[in-house]
Jmol script that loads the backbone (N, CA, C; Angstrom):
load data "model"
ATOM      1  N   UNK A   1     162.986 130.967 133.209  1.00  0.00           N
ATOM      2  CA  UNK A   1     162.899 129.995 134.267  1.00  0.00           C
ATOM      3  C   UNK A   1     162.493 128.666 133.642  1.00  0.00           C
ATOM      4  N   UNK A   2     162.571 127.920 134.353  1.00  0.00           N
ATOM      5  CA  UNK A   2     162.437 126.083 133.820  1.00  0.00           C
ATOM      6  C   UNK A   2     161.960 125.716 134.745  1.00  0.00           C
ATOM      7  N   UNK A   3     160.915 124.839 134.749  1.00  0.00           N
ATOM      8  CA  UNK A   3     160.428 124.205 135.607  1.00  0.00           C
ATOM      9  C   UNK A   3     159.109 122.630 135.216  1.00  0.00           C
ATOM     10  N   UNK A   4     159.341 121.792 135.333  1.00  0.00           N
ATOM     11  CA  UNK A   4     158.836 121.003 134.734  1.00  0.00           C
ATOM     12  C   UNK A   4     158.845 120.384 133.548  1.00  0.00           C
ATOM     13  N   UNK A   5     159.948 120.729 133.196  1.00  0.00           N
ATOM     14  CA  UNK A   5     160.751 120.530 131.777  1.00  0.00           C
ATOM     15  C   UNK A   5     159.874 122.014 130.743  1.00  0.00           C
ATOM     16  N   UNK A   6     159.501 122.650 131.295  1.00  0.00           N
ATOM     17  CA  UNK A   6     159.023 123.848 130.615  1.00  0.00           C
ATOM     18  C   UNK A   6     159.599 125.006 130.709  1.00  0.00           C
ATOM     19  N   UNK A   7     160.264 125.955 129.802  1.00  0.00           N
ATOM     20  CA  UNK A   7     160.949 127.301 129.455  1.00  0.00           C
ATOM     21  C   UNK A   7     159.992 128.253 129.299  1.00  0.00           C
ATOM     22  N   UNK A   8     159.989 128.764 130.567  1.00  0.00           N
ATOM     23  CA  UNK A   8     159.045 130.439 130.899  1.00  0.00           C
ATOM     24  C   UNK A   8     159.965 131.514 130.433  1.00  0.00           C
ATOM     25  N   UNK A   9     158.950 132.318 129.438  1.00  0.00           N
ATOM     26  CA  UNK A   9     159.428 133.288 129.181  1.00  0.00           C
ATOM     27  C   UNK A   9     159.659 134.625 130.014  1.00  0.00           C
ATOM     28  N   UNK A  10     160.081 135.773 130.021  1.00  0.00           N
ATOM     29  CA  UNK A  10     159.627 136.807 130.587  1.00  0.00           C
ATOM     30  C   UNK A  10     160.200 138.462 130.090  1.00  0.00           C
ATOM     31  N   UNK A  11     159.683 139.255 130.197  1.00  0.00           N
ATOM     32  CA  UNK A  11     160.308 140.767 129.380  1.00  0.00           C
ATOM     33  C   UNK A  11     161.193 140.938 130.692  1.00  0.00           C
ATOM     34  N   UNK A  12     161.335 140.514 131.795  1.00  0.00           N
ATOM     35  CA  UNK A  12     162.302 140.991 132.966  1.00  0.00           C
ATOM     36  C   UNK A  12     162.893 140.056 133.582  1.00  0.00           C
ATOM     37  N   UNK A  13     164.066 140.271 134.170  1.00  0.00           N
ATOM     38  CA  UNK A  13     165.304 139.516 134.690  1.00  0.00           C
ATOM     39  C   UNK A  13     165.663 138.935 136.464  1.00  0.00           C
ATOM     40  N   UNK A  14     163.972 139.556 136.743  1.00  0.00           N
ATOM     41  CA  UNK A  14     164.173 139.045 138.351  1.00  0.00           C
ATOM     42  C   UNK A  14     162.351 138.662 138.872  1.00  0.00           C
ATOM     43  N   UNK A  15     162.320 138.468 140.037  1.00  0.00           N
ATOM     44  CA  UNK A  15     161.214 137.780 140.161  1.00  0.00           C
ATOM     45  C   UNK A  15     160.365 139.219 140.796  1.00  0.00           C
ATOM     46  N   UNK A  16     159.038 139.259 140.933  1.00  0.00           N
ATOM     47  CA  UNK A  16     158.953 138.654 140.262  1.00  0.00           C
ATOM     48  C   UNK A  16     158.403 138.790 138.211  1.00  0.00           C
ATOM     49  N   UNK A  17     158.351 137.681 138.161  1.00  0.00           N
ATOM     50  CA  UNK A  17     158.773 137.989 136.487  1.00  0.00           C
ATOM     51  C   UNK A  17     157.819 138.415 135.713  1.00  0.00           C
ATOM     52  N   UNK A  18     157.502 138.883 134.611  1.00  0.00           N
ATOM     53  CA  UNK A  18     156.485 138.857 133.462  1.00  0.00           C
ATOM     54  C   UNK A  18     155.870 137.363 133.332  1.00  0.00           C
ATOM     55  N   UNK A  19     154.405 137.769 133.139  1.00  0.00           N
ATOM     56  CA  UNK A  19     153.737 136.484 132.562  1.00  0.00           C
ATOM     57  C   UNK A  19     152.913 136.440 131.174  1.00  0.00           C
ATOM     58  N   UNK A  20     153.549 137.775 130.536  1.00  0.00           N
ATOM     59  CA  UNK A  20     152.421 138.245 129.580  1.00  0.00           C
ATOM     60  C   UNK A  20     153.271 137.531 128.165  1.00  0.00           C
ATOM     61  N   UNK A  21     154.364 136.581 128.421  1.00  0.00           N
ATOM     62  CA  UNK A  21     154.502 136.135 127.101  1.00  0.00           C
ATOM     63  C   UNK A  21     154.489 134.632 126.914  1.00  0.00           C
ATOM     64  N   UNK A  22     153.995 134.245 125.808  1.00  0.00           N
ATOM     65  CA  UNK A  22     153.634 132.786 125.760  1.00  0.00           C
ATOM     66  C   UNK A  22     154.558 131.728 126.326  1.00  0.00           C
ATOM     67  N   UNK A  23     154.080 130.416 126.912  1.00  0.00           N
ATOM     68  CA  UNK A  23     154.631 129.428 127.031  1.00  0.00           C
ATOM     69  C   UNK A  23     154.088 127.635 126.301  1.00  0.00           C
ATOM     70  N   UNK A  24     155.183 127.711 126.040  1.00  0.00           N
ATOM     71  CA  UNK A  24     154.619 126.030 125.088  1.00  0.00           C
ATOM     72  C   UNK A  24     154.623 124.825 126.499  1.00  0.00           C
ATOM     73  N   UNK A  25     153.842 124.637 126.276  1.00  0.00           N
ATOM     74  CA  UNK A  25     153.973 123.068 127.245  1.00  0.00           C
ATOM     75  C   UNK A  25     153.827 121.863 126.830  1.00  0.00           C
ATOM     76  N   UNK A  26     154.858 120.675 126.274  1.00  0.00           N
ATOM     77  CA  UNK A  26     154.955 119.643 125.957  1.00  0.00           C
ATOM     78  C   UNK A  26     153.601 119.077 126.153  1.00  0.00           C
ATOM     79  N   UNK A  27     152.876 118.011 125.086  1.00  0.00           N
ATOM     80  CA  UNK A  27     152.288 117.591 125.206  1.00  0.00           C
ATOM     81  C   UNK A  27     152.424 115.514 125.067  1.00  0.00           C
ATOM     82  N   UNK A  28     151.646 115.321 126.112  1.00  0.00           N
ATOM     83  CA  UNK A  28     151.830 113.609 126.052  1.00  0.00           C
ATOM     84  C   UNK A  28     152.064 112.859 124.751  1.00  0.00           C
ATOM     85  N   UNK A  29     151.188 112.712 124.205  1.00  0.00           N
ATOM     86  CA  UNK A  29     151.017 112.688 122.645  1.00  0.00           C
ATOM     87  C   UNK A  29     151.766 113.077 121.814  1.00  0.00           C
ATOM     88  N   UNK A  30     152.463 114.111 122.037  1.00  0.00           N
ATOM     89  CA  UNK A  30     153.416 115.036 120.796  1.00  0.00           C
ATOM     90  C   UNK A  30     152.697 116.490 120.763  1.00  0.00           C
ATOM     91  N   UNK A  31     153.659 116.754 120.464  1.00  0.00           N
ATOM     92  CA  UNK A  31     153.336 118.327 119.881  1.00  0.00           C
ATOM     93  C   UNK A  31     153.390 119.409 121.462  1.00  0.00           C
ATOM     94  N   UNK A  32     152.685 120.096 121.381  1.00  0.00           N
ATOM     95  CA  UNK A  32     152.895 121.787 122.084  1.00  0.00           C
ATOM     96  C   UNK A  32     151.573 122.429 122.066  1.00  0.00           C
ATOM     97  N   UNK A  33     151.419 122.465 123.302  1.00  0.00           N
ATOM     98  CA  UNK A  33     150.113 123.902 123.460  1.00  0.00           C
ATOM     99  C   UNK A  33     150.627 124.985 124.275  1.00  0.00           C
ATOM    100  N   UNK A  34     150.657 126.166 123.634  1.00  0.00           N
ATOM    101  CA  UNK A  34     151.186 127.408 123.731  1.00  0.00           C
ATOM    102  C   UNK A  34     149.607 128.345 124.319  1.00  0.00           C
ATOM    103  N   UNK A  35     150.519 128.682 125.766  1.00  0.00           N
ATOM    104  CA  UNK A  35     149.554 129.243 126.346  1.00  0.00           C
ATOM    105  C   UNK A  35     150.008 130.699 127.080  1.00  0.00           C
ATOM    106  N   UNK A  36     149.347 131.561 127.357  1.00  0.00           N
ATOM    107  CA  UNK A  36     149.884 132.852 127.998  1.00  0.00           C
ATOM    108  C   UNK A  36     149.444 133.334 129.406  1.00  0.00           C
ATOM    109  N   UNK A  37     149.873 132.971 130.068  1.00  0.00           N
ATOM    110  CA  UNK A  37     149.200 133.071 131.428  1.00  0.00           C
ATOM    111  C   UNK A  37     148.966 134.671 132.143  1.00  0.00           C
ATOM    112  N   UNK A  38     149.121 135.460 131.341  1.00  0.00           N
ATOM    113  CA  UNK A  38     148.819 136.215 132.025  1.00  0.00           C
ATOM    114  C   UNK A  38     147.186 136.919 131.632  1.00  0.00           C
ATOM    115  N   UNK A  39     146.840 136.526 131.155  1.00  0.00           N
ATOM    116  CA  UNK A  39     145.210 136.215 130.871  1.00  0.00           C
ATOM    117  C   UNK A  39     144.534 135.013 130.370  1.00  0.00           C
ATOM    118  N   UNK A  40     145.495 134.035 130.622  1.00  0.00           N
ATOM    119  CA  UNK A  40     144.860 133.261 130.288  1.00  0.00           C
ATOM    120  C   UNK A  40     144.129 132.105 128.731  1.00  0.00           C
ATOM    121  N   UNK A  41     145.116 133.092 128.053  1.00  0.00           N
ATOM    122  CA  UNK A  41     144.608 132.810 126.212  1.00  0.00           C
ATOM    123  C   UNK A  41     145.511 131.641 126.356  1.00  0.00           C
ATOM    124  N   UNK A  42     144.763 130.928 125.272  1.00  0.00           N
ATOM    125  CA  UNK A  42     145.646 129.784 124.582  1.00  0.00           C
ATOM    126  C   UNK A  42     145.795 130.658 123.119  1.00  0.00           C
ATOM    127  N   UNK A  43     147.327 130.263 123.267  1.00  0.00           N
ATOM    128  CA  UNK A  43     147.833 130.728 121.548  1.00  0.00           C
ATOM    129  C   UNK A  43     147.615 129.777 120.244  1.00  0.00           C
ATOM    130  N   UNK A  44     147.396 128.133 120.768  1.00  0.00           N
ATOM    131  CA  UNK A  44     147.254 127.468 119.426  1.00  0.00           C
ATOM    132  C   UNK A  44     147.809 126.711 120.054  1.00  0.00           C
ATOM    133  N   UNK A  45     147.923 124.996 119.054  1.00  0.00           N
ATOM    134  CA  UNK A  45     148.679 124.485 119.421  1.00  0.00           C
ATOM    135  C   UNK A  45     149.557 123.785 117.843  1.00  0.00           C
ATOM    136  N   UNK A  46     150.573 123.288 118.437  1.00  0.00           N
ATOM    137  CA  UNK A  46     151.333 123.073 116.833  1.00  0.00           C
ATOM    138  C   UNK A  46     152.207 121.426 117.429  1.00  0.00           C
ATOM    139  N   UNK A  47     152.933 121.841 116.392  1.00  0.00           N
ATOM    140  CA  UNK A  47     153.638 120.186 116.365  1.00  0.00           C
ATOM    141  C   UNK A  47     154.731 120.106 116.595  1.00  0.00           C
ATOM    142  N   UNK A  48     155.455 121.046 116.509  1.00  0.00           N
ATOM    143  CA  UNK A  48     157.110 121.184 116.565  1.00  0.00           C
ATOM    144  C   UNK A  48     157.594 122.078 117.622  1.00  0.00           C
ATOM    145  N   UNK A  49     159.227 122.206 117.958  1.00  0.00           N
ATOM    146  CA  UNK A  49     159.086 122.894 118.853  1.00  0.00           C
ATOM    147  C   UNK A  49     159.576 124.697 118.074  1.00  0.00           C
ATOM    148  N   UNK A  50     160.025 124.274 116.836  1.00  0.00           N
ATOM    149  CA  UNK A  50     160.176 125.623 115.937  1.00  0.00           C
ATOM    150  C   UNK A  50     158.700 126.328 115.742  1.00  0.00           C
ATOM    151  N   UNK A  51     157.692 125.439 115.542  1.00  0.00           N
ATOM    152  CA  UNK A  51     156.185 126.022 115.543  1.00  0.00           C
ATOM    153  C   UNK A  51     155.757 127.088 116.461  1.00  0.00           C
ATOM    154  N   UNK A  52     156.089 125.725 117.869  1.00  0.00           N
ATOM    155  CA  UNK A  52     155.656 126.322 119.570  1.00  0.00           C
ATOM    156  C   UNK A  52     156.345 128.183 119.468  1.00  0.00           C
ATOM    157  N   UNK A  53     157.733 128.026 119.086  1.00  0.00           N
ATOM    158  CA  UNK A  53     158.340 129.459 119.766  1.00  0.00           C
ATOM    159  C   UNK A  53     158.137 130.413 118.451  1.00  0.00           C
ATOM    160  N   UNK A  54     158.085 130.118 117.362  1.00  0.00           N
ATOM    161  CA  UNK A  54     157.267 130.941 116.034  1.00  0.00           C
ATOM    162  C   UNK A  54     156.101 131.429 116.545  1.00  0.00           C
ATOM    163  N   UNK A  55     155.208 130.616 117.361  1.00  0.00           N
ATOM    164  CA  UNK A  55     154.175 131.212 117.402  1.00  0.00           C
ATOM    165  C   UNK A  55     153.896 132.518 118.768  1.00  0.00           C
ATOM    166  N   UNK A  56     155.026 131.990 119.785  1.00  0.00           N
ATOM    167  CA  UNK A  56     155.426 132.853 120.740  1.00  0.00           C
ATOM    168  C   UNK A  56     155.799 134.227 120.256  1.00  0.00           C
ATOM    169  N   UNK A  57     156.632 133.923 119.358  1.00  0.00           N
ATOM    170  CA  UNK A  57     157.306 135.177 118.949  1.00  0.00           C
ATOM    171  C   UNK A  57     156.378 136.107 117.873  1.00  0.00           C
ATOM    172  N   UNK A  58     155.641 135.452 117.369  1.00  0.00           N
ATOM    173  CA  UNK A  58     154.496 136.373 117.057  1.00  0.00           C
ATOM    174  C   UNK A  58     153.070 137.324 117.476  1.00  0.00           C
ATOM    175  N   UNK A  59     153.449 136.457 119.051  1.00  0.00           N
ATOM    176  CA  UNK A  59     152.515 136.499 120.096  1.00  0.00           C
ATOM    177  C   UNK A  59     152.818 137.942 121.064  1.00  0.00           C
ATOM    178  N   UNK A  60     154.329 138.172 120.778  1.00  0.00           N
ATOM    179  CA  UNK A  60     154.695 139.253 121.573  1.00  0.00           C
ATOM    180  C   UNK A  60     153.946 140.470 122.067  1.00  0.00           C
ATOM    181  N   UNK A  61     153.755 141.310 123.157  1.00  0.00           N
ATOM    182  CA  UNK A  61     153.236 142.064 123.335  1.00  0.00           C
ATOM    183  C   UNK A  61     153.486 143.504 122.257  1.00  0.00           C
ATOM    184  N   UNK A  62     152.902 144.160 121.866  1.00  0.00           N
ATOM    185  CA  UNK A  62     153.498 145.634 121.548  1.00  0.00           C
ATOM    186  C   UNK A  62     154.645 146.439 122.221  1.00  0.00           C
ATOM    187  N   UNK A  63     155.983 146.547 121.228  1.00  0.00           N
ATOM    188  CA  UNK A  63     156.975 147.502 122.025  1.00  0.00           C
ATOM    189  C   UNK A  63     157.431 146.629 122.981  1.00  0.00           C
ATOM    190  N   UNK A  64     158.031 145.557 122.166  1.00  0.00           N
ATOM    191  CA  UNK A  64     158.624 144.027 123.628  1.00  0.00           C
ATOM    192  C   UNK A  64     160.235 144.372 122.587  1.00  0.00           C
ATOM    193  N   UNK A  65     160.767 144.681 123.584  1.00  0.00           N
ATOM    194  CA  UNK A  65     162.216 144.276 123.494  1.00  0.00           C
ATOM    195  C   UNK A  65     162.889 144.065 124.326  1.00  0.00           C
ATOM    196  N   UNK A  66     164.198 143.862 124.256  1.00  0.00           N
ATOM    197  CA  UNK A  66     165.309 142.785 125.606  1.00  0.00           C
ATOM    198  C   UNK A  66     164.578 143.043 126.727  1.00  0.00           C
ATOM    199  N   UNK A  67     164.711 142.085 127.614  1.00  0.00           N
ATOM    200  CA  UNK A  67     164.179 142.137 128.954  1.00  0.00           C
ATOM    201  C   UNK A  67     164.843 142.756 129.548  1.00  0.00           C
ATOM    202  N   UNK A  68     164.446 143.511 130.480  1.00  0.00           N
ATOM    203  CA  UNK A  68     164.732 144.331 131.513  1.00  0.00           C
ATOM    204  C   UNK A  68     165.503 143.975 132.515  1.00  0.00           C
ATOM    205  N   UNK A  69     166.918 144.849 133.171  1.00  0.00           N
ATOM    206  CA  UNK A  69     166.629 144.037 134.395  1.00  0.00           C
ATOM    207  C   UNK A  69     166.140 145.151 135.771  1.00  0.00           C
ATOM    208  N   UNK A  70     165.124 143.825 135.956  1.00  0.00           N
ATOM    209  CA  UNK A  70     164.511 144.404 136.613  1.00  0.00           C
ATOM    210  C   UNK A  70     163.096 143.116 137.311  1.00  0.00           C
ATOM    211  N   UNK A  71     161.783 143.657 137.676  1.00  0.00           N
ATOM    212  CA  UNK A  71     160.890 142.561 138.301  1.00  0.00           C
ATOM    213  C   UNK A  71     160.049 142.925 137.266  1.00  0.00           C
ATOM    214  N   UNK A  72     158.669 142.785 136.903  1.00  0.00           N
ATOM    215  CA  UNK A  72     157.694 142.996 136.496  1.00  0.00           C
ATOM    216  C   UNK A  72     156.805 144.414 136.600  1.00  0.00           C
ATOM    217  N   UNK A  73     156.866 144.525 137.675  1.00  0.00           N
ATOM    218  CA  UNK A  73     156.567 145.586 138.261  1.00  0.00           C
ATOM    219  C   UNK A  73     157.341 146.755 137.871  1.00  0.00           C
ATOM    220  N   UNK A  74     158.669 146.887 137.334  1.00  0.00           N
ATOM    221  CA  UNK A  74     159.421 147.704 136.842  1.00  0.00           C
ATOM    222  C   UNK A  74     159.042 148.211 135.911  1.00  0.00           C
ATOM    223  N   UNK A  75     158.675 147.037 134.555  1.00  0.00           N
ATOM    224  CA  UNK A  75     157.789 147.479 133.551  1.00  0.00           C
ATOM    225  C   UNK A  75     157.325 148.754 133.118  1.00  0.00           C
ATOM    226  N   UNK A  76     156.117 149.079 133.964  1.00  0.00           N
ATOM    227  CA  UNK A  76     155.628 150.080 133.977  1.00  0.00           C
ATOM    228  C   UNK A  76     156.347 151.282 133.652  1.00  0.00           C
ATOM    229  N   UNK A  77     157.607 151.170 134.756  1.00  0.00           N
ATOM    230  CA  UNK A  77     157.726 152.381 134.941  1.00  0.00           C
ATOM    231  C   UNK A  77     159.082 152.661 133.527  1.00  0.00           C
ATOM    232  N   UNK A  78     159.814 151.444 133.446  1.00  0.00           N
ATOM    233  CA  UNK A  78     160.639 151.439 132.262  1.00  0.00           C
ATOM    234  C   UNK A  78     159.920 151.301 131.045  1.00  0.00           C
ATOM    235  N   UNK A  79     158.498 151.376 130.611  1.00  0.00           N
ATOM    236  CA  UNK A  79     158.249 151.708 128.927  1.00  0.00           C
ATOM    237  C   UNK A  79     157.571 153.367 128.713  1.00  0.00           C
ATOM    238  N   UNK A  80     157.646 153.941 130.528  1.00  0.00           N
ATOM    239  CA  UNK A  80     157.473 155.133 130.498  1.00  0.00           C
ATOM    240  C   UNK A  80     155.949 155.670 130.687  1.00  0.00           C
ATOM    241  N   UNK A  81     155.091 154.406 130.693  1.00  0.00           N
ATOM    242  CA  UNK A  81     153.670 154.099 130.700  1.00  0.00           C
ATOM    243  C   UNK A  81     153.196 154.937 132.232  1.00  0.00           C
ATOM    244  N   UNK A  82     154.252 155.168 133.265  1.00  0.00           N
ATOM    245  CA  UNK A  82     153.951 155.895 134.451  1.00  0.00           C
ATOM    246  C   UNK A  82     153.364 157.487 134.413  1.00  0.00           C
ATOM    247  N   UNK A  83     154.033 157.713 133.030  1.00  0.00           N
ATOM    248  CA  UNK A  83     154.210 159.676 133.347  1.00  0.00           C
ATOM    249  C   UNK A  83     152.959 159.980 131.757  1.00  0.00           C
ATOM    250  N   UNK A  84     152.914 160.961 132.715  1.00  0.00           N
ATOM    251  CA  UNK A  84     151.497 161.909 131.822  1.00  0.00           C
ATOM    252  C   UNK A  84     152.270 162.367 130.224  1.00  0.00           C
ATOM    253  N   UNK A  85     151.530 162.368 129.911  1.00  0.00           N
ATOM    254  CA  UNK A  85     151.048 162.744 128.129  1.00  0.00           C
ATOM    255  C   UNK A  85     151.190 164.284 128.298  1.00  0.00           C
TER     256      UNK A  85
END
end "model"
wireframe off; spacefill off
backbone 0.3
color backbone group
């Protein structure tokens, strides 16, 4: 999604979406502060926009691959995290 001249990431393809992977947000000044809203961490901030999504992509959750389609809420049940051990 885009919104504010900012590119939200997400592990899923409908709303509503993942918030657990970083987003860079242009800064006045220059540069990028990379933040993750779904708790709230700041990831750093850098200078470029190859920095900003380097650092996203290192930021990834455990066991993140193509997004789903699906909402957020799907999640769960697509990494299998629903069913007993």
């Amino acid at each position: 999604m885009v919104s504010h001249g900012v590119l939200y990431l997400s592990r899923c393809t409908r709303y509503p979406w993942s918030r657990d992977i970083g987003t860079a947000f242009p800064q006045g000044g220059g540069g990028y502060r990379i933040r993750r809203e779904s708790d709230r961490t700041m990831l750093g901030e850098v200078d470029t926009v190859e920095e900003a999504y380097a650092l996203i992509a290192a930021g990834l959750p455990d066991g993140c691959g193509p997004a789903i389609d699906g909402t957020a809420d799907d999640l769960r049940s697509c990494a299998g995290l629903d069913r007993e051990a």
